[in-house]
N, CA, C and O atoms as a Tinker XYZ file with bonds, in Angstrom:
   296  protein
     1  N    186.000000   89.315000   16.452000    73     2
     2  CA   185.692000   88.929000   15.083000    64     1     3
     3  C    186.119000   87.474000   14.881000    63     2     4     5
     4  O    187.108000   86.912000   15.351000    81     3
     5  N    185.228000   87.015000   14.138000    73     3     6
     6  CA   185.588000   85.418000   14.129000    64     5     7
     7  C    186.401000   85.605000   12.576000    63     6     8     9
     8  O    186.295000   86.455000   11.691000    81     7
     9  N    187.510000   83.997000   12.778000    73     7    10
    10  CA   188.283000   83.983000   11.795000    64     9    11
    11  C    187.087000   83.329000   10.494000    63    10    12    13
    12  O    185.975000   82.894000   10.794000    81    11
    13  N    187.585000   83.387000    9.170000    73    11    14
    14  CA   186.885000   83.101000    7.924000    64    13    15
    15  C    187.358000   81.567000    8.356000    63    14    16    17
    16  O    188.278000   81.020000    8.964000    81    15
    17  N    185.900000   81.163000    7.516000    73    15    18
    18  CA   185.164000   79.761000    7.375000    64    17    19
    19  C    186.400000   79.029000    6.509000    63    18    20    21
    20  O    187.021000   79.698000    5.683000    81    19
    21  N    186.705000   77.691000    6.730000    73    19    22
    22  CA   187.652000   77.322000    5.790000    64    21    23
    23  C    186.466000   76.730000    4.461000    63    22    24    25
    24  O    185.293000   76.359000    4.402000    81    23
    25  N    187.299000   76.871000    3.791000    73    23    26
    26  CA   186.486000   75.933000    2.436000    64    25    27
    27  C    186.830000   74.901000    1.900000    63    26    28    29
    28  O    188.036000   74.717000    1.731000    81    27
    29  N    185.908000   73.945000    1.484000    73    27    30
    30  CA   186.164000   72.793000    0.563000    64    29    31
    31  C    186.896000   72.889000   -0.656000    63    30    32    33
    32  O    187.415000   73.988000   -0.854000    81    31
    33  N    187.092000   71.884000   -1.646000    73    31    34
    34  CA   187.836000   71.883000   -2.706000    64    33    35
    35  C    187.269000   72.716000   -3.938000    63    34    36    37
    36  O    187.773000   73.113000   -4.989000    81    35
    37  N    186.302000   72.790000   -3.495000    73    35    38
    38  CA   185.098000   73.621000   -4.548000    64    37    39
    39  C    184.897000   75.119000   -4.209000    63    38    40    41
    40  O    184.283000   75.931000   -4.900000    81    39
    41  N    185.546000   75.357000   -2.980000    73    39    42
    42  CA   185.170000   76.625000   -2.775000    64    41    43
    43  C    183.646000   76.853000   -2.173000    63    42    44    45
    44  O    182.875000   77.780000   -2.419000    81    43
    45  N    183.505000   75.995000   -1.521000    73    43    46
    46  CA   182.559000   75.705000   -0.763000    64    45    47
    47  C    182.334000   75.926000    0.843000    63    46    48    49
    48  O    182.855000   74.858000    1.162000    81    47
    49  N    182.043000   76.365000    1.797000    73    47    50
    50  CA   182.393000   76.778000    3.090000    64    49    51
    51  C    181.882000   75.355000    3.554000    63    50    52    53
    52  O    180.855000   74.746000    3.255000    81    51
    53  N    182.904000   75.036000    4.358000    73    51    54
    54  CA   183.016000   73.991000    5.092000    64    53    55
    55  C    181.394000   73.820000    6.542000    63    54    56    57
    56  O    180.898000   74.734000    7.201000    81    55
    57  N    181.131000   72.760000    6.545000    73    55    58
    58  CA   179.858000   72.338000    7.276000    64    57    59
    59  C    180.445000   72.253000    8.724000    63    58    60    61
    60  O    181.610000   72.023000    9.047000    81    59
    61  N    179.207000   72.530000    9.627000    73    59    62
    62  CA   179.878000   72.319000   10.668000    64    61    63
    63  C    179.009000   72.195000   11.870000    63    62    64    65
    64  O    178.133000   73.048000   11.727000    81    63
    65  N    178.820000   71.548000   12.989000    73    63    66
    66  CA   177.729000   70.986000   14.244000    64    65    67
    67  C    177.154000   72.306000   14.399000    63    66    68    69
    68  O    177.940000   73.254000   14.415000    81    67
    69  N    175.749000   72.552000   14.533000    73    67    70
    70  CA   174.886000   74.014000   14.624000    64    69    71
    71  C    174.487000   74.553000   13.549000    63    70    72    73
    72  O    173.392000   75.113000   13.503000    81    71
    73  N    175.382000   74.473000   12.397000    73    71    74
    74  CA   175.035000   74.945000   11.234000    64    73    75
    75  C    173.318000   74.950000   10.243000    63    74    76    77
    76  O    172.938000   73.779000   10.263000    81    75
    77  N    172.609000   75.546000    9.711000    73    75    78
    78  CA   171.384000   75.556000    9.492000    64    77    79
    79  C    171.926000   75.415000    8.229000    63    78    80    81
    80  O    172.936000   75.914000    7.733000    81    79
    81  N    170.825000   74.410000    7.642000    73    79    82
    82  CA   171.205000   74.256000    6.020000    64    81    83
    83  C    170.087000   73.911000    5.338000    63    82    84    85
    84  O    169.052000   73.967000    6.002000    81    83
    85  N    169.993000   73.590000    4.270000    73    83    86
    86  CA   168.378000   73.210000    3.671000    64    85    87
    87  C    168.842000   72.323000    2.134000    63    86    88    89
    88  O    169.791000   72.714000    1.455000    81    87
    89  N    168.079000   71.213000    1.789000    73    87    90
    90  CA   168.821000   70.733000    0.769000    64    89    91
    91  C    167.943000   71.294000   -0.689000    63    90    92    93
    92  O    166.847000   71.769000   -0.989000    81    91
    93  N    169.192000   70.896000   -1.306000    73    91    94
    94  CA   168.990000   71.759000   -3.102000    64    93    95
    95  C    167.595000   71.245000   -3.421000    63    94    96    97
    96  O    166.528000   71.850000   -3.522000    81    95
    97  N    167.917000   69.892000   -3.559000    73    95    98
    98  CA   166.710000   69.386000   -4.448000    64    97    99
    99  C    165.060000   70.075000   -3.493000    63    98   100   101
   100  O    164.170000   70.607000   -4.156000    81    99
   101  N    164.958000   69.949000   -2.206000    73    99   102
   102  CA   163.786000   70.544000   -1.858000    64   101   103
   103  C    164.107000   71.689000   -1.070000    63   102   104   105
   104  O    164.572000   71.394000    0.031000    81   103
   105  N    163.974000   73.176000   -1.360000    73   103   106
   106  CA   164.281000   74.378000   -0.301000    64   105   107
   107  C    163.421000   74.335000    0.516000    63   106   108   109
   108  O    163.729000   75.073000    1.452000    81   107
   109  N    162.277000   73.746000    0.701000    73   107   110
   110  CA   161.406000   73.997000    2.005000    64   109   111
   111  C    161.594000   73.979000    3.184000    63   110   112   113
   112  O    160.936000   74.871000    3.720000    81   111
   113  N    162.250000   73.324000    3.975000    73   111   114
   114  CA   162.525000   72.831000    5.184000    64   113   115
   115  C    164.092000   73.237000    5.515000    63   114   116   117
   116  O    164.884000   72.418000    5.050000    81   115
   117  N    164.342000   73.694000    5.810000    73   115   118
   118  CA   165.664000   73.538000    6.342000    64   117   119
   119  C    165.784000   72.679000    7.624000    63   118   120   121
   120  O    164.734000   72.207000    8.058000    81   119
   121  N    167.079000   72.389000    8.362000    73   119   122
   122  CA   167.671000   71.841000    9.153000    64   121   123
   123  C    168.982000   72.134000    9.624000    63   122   124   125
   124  O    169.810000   72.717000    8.924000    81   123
   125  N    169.299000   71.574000   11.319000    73   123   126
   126  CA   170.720000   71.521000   11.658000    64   125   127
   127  C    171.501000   70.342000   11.736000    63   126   128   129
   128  O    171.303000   69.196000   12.139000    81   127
   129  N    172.493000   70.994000   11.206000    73   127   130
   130  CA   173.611000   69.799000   11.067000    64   129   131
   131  C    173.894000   69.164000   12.694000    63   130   132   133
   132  O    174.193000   69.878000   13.651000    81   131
   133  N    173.738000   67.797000   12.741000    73   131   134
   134  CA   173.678000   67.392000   14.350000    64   133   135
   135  C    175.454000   66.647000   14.161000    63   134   136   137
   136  O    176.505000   66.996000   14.699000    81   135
   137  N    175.326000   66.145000   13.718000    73   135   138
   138  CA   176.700000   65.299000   13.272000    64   137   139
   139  C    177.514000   65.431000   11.897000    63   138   140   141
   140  O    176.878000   65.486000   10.845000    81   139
   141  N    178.824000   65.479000   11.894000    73   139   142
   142  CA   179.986000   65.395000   10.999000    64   141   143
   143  C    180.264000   63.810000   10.813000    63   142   144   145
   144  O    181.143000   63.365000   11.551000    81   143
   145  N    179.490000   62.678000    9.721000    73   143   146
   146  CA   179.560000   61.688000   10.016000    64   145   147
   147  C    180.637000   61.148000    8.914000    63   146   148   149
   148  O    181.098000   60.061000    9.263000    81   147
   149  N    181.222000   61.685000    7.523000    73   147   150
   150  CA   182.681000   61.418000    7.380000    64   149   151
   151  C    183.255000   62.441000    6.359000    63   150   152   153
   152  O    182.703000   63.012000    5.418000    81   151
   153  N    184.550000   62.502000    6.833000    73   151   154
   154  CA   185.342000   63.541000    6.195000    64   153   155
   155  C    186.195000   62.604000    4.921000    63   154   156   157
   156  O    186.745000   61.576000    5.317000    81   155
   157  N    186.276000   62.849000    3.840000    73   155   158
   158  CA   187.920000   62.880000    2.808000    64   157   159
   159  C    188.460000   63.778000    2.232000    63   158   160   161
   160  O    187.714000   64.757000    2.249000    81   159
   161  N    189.561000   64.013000    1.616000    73   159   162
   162  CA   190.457000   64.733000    1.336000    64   161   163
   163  C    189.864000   66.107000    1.117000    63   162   164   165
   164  O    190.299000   67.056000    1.769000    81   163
   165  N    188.876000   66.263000    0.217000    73   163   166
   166  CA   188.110000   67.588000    0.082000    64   165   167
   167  C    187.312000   68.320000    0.774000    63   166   168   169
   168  O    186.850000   69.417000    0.461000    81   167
   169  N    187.074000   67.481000    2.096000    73   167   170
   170  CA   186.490000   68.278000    3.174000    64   169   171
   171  C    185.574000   67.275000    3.460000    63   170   172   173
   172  O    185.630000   66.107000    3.076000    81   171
   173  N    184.278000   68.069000    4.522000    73   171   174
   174  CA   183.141000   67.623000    5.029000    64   173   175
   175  C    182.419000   66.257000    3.932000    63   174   176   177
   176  O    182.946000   66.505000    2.848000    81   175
   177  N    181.666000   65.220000    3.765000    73   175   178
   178  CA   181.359000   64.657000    2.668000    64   177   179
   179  C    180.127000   64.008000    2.943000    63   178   180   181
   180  O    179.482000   63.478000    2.039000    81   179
   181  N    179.711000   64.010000    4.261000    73   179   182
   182  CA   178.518000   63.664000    4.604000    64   181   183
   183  C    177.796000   64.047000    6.003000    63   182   184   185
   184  O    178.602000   63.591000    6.813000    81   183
   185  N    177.091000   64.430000    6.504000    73   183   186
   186  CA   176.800000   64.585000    7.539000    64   185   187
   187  C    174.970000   64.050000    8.015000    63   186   188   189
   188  O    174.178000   63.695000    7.143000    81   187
   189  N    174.554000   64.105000    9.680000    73   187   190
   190  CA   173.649000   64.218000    9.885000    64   189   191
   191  C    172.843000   65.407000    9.969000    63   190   192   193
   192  O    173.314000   66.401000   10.521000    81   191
   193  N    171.555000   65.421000    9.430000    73   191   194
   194  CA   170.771000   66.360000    9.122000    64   193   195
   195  C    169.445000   66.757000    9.949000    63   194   196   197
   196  O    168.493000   66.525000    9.203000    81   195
   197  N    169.025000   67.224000   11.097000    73   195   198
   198  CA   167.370000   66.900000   11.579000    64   197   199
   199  C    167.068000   68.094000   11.203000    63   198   200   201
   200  O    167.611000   69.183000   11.393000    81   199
   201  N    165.877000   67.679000   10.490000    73   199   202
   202  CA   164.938000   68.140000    9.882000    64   201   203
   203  C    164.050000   69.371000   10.796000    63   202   204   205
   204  O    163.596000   68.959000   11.864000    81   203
   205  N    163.794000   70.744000   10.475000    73   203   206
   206  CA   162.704000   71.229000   11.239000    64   205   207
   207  C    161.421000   70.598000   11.440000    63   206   208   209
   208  O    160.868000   70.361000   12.514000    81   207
   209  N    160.979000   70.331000   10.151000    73   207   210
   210  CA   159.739000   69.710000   10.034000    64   209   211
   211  C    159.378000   68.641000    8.880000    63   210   212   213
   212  O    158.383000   67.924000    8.770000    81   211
   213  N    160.384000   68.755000    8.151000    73   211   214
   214  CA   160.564000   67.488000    7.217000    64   213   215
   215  C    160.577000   66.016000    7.881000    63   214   216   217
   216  O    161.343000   65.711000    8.796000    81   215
   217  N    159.354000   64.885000    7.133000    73   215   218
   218  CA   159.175000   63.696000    8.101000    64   217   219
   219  C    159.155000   64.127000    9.893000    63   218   220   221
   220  O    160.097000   63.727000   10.576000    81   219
   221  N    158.355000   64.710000   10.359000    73   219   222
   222  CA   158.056000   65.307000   11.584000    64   221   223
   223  C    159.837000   65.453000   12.115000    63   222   224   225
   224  O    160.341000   64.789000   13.021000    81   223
   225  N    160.366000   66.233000   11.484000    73   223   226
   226  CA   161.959000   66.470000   12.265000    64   225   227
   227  C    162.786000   65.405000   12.099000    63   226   228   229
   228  O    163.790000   65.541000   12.798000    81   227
   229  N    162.780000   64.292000   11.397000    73   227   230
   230  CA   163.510000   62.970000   11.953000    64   229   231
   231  C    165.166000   63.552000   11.371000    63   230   232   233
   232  O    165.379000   64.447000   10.553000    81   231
   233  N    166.044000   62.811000   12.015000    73   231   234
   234  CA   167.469000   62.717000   11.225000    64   233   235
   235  C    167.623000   62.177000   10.195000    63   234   236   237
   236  O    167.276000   61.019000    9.961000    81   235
   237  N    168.184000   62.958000    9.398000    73   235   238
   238  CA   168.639000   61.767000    7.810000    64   237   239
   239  C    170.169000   62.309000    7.278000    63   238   240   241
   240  O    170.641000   63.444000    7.222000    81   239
   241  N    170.727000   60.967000    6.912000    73   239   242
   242  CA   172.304000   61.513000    6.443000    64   241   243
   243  C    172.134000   62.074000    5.082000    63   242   244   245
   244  O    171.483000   61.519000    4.198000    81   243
   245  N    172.510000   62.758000    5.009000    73   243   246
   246  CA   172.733000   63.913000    3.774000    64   245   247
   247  C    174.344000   64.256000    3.133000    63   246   248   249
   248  O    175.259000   64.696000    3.829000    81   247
   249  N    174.438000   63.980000    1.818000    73   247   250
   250  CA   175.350000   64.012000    1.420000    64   249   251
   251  C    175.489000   65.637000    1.356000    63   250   252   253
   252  O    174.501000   66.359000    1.493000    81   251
   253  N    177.021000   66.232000    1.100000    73   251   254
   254  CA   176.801000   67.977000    1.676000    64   253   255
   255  C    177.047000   69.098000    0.098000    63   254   256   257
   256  O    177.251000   70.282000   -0.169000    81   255
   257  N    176.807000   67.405000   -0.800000    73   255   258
   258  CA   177.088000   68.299000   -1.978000    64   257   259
   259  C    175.333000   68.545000   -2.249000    63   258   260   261
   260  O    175.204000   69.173000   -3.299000    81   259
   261  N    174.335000   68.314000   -1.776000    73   259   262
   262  CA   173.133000   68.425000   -1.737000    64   261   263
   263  C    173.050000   69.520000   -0.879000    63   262   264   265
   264  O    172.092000   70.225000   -1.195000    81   263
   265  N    173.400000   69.760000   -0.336000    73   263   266
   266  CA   172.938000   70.650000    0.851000    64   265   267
   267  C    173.558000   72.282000    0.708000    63   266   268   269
   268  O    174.544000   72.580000    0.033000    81   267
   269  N    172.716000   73.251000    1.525000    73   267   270
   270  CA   173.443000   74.402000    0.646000    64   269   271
   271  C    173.279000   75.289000    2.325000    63   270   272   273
   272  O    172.147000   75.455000    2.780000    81   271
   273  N    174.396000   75.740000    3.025000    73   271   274
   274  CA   174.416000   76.869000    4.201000    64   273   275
   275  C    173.381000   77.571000    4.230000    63   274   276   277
   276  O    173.187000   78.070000    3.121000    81   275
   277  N    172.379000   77.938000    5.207000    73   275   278
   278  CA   171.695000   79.217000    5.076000    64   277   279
   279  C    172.163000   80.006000    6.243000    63   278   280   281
   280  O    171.805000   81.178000    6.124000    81   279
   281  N    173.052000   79.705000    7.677000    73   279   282
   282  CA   173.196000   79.968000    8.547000    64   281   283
   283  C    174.257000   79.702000    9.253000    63   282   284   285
   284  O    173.931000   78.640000    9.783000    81   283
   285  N    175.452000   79.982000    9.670000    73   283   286
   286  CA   176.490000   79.806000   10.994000    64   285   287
   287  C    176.078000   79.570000   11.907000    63   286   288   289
   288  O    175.331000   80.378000   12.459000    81   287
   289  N    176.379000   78.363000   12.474000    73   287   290
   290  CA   176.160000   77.618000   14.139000    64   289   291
   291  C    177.066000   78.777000   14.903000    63   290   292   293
   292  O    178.014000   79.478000   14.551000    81   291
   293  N    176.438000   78.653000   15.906000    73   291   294
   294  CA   177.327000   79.097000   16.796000    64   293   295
   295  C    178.900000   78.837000   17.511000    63   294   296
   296  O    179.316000   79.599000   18.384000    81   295
């Protein structure tokens, strides 16, 4: 059994490399988190994002208060 996800300051489950996520403003597309690109005090705060099929897959940094878990990386 895996240990529980830590959470952000919000009560938010912390982001993490593998993770599948999809952002608020558009649910269509989801994506995996490729990179953890900076952390402060409240946790995760930005990361890299590639796209399934959004802009043919490209990477885009994504802030993670936009972004919402649909999935655990491995």
């Amino acid at each position: 059994m895996r240990p529980a996800r830590k959470k952000d300051a919000w009560g938010q489950p912390l982001l993490r490399v593998g993770d599948i996520v999809r952002s608020l403003p558009c649910k269509d597309d989801p994506g995996t988190v490729t990179q953890i690109l900076q952390v402060n005090a409240n946790g995760v705060h930005l990361v890299a994002v590639k796209w399934f099929s959004w802009l043919d897959g490209q990477t885009t940094q994504e802030y993670v208060s936009e972004l919402e878990l649909v999935s655990e990386g491995s």
